[in-house]
VEXTIMAR-394163 format. One record per residue (C-alpha): residue number from 1; residue in three letters; chain; x, y, z. Coordinates in nm, 3 decimals, decimal comma, always signed. Example, Ala and Ser with C-alpha at 12.3 -4.5 7.8 and 13.67 -1.06 7.14 Angstrom:
# residues 2
> 1	ALA	A	+1,230	-0,450	+0,780 $
> 2	SER	A	+1,367	-0,106	+0,714 $
END
This chain:
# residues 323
> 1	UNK	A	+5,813	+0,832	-0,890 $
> 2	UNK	A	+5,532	+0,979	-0,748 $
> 3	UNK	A	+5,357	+0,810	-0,467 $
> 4	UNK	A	+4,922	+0,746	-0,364 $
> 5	UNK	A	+4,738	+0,672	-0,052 $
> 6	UNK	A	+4,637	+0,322	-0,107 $
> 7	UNK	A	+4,314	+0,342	+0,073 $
> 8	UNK	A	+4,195	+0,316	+0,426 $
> 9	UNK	A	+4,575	+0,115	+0,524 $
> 10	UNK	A	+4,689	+0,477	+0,417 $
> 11	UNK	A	+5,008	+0,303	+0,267 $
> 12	UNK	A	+5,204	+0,508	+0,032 $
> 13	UNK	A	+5,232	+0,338	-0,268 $
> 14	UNK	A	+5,369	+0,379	-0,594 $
> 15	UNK	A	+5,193	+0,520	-0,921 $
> 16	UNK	A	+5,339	+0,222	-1,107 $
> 17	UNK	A	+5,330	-0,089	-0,938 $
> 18	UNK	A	+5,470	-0,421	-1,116 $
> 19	UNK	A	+5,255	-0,720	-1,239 $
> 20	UNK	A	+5,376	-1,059	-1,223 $
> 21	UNK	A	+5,227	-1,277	-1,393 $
> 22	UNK	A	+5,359	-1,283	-1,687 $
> 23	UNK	A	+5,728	-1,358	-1,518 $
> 24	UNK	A	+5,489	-1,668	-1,379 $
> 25	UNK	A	+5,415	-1,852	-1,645 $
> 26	UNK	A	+5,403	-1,692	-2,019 $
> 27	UNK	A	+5,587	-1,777	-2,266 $
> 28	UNK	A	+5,978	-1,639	-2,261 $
> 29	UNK	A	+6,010	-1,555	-1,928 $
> 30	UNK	A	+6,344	-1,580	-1,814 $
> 31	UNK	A	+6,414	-1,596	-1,391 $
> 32	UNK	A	+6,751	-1,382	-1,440 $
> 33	UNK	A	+6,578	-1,102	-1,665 $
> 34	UNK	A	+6,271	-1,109	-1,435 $
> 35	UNK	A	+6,493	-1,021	-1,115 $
> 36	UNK	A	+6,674	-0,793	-1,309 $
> 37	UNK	A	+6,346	-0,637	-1,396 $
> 38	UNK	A	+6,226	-0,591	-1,039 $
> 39	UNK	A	+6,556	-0,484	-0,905 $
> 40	UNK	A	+6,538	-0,194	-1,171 $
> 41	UNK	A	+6,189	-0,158	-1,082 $
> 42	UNK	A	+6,298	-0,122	-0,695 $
> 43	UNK	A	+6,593	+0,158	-0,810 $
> 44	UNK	A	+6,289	+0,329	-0,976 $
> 45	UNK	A	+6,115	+0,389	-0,681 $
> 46	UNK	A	+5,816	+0,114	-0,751 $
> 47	UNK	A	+5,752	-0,017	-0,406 $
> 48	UNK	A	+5,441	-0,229	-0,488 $
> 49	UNK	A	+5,439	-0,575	-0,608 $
> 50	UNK	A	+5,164	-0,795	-0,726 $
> 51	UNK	A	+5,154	-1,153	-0,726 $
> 52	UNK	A	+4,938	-1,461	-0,734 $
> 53	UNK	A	+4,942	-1,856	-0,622 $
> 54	UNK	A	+4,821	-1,919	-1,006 $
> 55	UNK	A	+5,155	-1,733	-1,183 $
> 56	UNK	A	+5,314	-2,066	-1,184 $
> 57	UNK	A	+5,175	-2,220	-0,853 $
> 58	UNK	A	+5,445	-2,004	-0,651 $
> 59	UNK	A	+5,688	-1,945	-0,923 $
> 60	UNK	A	+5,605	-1,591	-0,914 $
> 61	UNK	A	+5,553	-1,563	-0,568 $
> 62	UNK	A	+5,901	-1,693	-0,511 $
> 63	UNK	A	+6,068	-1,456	-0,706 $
> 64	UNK	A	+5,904	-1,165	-0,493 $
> 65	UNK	A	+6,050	-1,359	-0,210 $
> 66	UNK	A	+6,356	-1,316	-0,291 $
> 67	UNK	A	+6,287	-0,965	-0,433 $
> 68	UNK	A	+6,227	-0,862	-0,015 $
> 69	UNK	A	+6,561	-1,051	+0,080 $
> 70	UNK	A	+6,760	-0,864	-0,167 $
> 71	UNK	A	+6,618	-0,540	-0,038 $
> 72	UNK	A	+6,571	-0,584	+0,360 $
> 73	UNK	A	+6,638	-0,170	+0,398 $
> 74	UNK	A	+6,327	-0,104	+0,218 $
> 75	UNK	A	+5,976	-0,113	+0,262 $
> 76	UNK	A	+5,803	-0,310	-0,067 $
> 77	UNK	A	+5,481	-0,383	-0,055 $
> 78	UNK	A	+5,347	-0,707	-0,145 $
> 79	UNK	A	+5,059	-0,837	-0,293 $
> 80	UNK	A	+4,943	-1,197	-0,344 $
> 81	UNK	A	+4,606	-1,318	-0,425 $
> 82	UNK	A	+4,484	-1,721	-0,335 $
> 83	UNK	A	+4,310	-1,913	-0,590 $
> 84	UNK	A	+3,975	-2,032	-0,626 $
> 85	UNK	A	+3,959	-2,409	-0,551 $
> 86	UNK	A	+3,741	-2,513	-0,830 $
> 87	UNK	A	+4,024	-2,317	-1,034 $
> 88	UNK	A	+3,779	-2,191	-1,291 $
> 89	UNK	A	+3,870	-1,781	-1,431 $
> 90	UNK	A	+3,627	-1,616	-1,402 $
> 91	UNK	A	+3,394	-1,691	-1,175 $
> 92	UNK	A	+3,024	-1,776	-1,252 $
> 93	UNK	A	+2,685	-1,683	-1,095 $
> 94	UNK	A	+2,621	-2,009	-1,017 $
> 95	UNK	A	+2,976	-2,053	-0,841 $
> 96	UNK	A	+2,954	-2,049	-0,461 $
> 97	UNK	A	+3,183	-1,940	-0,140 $
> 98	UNK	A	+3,265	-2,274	-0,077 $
> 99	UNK	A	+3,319	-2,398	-0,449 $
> 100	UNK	A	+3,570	-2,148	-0,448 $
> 101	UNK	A	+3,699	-2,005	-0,086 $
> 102	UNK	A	+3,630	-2,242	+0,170 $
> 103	UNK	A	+3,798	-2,178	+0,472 $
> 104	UNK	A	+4,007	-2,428	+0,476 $
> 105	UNK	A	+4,130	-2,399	+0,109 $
> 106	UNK	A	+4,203	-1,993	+0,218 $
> 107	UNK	A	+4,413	-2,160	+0,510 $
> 108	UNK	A	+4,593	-2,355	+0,338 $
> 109	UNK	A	+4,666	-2,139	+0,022 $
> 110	UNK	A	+4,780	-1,882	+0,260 $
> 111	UNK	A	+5,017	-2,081	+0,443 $
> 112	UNK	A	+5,149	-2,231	+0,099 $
> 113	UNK	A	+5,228	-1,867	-0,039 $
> 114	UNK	A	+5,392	-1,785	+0,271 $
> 115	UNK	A	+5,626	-2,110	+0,276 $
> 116	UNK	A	+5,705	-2,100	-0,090 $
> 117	UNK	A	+5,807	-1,705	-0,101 $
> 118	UNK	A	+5,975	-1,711	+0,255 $
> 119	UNK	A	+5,829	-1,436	+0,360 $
> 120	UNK	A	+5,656	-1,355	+0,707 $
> 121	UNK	A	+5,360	-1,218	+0,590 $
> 122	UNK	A	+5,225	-1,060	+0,313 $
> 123	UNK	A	+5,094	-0,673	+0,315 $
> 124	UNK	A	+4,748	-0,785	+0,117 $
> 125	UNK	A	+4,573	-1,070	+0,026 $
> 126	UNK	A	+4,329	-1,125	-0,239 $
> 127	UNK	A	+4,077	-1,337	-0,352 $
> 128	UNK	A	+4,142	-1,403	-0,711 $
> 129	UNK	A	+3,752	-1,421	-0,826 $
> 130	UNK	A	+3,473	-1,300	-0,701 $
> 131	UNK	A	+3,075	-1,275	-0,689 $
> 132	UNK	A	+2,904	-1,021	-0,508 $
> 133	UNK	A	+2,652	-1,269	-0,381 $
> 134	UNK	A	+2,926	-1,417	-0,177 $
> 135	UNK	A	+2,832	-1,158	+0,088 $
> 136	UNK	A	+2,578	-1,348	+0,188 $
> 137	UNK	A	+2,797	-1,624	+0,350 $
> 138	UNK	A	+3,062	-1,455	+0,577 $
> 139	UNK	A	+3,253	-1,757	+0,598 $
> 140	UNK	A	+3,546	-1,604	+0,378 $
> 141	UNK	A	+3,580	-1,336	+0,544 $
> 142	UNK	A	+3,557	-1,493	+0,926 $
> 143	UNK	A	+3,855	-1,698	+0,816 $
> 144	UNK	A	+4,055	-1,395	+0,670 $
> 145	UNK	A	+4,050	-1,181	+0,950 $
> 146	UNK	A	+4,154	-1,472	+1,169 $
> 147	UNK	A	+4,452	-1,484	+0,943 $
> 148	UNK	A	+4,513	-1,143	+0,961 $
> 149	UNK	A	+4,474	-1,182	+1,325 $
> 150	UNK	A	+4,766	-1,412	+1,324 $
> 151	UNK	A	+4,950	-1,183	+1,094 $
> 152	UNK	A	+4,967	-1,369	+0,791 $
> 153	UNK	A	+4,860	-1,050	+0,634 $
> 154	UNK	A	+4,773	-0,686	+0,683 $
> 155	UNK	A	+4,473	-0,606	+0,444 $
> 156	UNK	A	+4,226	-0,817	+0,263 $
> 157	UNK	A	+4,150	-0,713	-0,078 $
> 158	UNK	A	+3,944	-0,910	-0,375 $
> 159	UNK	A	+3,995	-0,934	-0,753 $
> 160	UNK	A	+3,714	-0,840	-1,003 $
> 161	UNK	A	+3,652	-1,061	-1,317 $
> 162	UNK	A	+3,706	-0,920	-1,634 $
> 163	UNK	A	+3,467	-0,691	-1,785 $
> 164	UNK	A	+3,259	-0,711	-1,440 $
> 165	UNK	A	+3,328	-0,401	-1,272 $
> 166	UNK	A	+2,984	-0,393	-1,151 $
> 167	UNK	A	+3,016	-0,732	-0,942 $
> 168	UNK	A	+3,191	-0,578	-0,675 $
> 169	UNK	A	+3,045	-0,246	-0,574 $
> 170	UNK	A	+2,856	-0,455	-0,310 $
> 171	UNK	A	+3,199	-0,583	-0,129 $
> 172	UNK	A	+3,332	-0,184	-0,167 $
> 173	UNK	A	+2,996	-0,087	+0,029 $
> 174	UNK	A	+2,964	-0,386	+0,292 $
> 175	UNK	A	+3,356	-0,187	+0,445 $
> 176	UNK	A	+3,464	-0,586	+0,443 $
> 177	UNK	A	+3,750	-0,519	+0,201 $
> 178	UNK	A	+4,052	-0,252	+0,166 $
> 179	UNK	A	+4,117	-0,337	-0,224 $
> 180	UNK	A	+3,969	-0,373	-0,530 $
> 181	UNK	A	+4,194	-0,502	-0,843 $
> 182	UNK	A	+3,988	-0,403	-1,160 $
> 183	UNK	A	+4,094	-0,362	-1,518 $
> 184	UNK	A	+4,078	-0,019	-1,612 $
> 185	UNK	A	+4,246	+0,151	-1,933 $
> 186	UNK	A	+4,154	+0,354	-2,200 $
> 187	UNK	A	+3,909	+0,074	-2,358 $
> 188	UNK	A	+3,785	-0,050	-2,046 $
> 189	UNK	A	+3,646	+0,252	-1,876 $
> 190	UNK	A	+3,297	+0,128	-1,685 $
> 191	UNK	A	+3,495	+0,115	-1,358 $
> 192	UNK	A	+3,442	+0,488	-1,348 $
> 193	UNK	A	+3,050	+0,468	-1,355 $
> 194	UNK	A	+2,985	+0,280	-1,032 $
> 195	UNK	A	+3,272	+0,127	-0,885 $
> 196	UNK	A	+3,525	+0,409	-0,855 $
> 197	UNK	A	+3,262	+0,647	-0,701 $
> 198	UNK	A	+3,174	+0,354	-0,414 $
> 199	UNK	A	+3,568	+0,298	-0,350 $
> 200	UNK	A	+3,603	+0,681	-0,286 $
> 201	UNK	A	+3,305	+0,705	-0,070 $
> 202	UNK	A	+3,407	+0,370	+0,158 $
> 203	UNK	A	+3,779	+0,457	+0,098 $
> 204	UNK	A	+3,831	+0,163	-0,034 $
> 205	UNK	A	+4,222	+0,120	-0,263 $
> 206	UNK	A	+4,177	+0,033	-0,641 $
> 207	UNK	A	+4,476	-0,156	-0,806 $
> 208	UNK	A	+4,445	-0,096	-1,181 $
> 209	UNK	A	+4,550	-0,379	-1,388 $
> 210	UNK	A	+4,561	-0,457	-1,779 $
> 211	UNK	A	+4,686	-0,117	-1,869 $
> 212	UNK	A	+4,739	-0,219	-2,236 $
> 213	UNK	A	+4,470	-0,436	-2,277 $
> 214	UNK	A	+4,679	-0,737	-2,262 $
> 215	UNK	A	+4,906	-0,543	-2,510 $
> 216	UNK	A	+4,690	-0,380	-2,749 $
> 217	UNK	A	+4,745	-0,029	-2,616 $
> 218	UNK	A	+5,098	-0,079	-2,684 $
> 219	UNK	A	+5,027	+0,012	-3,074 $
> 220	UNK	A	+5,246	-0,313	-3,116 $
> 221	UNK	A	+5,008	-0,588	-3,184 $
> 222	UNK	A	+4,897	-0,663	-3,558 $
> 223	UNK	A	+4,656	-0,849	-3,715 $
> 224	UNK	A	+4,872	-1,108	-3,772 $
> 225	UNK	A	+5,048	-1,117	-3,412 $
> 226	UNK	A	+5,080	-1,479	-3,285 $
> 227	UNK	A	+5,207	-1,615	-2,973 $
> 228	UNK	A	+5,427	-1,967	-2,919 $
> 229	UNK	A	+5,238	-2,284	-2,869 $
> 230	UNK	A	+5,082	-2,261	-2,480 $
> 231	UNK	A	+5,070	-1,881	-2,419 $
> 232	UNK	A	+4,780	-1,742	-2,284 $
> 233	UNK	A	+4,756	-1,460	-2,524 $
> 234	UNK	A	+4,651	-1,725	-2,806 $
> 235	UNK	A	+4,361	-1,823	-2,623 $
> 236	UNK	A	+4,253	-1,379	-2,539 $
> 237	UNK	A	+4,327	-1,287	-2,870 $
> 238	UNK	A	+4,114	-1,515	-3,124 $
> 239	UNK	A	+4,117	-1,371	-3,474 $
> 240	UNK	A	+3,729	-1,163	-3,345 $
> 241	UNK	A	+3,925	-1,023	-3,073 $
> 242	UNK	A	+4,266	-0,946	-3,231 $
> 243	UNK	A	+4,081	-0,762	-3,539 $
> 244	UNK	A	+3,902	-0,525	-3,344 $
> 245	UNK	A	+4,135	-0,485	-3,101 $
> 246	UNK	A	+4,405	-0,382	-3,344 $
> 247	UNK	A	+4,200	-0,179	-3,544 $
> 248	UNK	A	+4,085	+0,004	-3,236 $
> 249	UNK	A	+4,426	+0,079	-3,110 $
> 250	UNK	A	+4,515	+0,188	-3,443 $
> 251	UNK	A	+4,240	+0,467	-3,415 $
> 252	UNK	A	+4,429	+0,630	-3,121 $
> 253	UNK	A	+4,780	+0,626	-3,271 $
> 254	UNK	A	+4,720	+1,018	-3,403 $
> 255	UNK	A	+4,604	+1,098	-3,061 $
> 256	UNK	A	+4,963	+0,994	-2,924 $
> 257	UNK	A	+5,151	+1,309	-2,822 $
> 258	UNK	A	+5,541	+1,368	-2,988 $
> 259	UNK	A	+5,767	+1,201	-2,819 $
> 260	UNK	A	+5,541	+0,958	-2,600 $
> 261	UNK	A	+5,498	+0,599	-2,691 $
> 262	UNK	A	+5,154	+0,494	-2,661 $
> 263	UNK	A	+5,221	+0,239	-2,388 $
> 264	UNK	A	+5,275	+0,559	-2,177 $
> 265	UNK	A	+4,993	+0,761	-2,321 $
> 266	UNK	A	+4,752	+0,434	-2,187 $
> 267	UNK	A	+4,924	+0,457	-1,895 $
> 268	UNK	A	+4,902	+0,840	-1,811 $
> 269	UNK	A	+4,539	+0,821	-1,885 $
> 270	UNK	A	+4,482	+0,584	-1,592 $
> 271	UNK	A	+4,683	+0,806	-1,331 $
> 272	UNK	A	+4,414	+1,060	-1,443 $
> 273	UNK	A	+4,152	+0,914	-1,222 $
> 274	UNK	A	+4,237	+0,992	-0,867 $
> 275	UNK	A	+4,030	+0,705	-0,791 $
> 276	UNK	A	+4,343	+0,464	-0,876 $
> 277	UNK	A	+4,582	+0,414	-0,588 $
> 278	UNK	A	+4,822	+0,233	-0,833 $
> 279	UNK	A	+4,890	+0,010	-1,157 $
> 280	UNK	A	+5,033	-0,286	-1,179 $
> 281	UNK	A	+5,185	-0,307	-1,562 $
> 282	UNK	A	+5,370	-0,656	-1,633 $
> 283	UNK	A	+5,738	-0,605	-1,709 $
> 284	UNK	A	+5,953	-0,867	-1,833 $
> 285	UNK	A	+6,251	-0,659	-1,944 $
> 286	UNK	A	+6,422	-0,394	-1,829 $
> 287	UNK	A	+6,321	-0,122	-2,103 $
> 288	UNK	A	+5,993	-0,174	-1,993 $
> 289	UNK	A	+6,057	-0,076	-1,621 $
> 290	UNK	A	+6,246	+0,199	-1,775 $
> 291	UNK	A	+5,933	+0,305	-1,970 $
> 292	UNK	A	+5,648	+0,232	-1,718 $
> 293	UNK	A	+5,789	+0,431	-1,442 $
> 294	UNK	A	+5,903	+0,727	-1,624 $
> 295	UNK	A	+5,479	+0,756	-1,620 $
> 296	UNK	A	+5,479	+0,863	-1,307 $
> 297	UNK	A	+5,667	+1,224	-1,315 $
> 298	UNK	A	+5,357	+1,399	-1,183 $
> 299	UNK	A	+5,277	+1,568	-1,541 $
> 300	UNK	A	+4,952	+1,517	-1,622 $
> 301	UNK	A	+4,817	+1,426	-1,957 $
> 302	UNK	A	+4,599	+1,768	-2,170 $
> 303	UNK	A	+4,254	+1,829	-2,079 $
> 304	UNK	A	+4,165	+1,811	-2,446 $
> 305	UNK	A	+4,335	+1,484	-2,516 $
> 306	UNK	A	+4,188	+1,274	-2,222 $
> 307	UNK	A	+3,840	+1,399	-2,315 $
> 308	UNK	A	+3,969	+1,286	-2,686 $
> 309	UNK	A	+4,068	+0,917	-2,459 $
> 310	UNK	A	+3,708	+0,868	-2,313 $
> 311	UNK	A	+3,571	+0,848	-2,604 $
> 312	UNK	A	+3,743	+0,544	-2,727 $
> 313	UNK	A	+3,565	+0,366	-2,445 $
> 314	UNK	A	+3,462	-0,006	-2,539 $
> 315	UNK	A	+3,190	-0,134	-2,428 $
> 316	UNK	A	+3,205	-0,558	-2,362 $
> 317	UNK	A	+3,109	-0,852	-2,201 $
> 318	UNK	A	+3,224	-1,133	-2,112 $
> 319	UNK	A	+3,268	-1,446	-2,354 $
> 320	UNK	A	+3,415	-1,795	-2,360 $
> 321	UNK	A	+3,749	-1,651	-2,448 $
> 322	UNK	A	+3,747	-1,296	-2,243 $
> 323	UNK	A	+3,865	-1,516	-1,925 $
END
């Protein structure tokens, strides 16, 4: 495993990191796998773990809990992120600081993620939406750094909508933040016009996450993929989005070197951009720990076949079903 600065905290954290959300609440999660998963994940070297409120109101965040318990002689970073209180994804324009981050809903979401995982503190906390024009009322952020004050965490990060990478370049520049989380893979690539320049000038840490485009960059979806009754994916990939997604991912499958998968092609491309401090795949089972960090082994992907990558960039924006 080979390790980053994450930011201005100067942290050294993992290439691969580990989503959790889908151990929150998708479909077929299973507790035992999922702490099987991370334990792998921690005998990998991954020492970075994302969470949220919102992946199963604490269920995730437990299970990170005890994660840190089971592993007291090392040093795991942890990542949580509080949820907006008008629990709409994403955010809108119209949205404001206090329909969504009041300070006392940031209080008390704080002190609910730290009762239900156990844990004394968490090493970043996140806002799980955001809107640039938020800047404007500092009321957030008075009320996070009198958290952090107390110690209820160490850094203060936020969490760009989907598709928006542009609606946070403001927050990198104000120096109010140490994180961005951003999607960023091989389709989604318009974090590299703006964004990633601002975090490198401000030294700001970028968390990468949707590596495989919700699973498209696996090569494993098909047109006809479906999903059992309540899972999230149903409602991201709508017959418009599943076509082209499929069809696009099909277009790189010649690209993918012998004897890589292209889960780890996707994912090699990301550790590309210096820019990224870290990505946070989800992992369910253990063969996909075993996959994701075998990424990180410091070889870098050919010259020829990343310029090949960028241009399978996708340009989008954001619908009633992107979420």
């Amino acid at each position: 495993m080979q390790y980053r600065k994450f930011g201005r905290t100067y942290w050294n954290i993992s290439e691969i990191g580990y989503g959790m959300w889908g151990m929150g609440s998708w479909s077929g999660s299973d507790d035992t796998e999922s702490m099987q998963s991370l334990q792998l994940a921690v005998d990998m070297g991954c020492n970075f773990f994302d969470t949220a409120w919102a992946y199963g109101e604490g269920k995730s965040e437990s299970l990170l809990g005890e994660l840190i318990r089971n592993n007291k002689d090392q040093k795991l970073y942890t990542a949580t992120k509080i949820p907006p209180k008008n629990r709409q994804w994403p955010s809108k324009r119209e949205y404001t600081v206090y329909d969504c981050f009041p300070p006392d809903h940031i209080q008390e979401y704080t002190e609910k993620s730290l009762e239900i995982s156990g844990l004394g503190y968490f090493d970043l906390m996140q806002l799980h939406t955001w809107e640039d024009s938020w800047l404007e009322d500092e009321s957030w952020f008075n009320k996070m750094m009198e958290l952090k004050s107390e110690g209820c965490f160490n850094a203060i990060g936020i969490s760009i909508n989907r598709w928006e990478p542009w609606n946070g370049i403001e927050a990198v520049k104000s120096g109010l933040i140490d994180s961005v989380q951003v999607i960023y893979n091989i389709f989604d690539q318009n974090p590299k016009d703006e964004l990633f320049p601002a975090c490198r000038e401000k030294n700001v840490a970028v968390i990468a996450r949707v590596p495989f485009d919700e699973g498209s960059l696996t090569g494993n979806l098909t047109k006809d993929s479906e999903w059992p009754e309540g899972d999230w994916r149903n409602t991201y990939f709508v017959p418009e989005n599943l076509k082209a997604s499929v069809e696009r991912a099909d277009r790189l499958k010649p690209l993918v070197p012998e004897g890589m998968s292209m889960a780890e092609m996707a994912l090699r491309f990301i550790l590309a951009e210096p820019a990224v401090s870290t990505i946070i795949p989800g992992m369910r089972k253990q063969h996909h720990v075993e996959s994701n960090m075998s990424a990180s082994d410091g070889v870098p992907l050919d010259g020829r076949l990343l310029s090949e990558l960028e241009k399978h960039r996708w340009e989008r924006q954001p619908t009633g079903w992107s979420q």
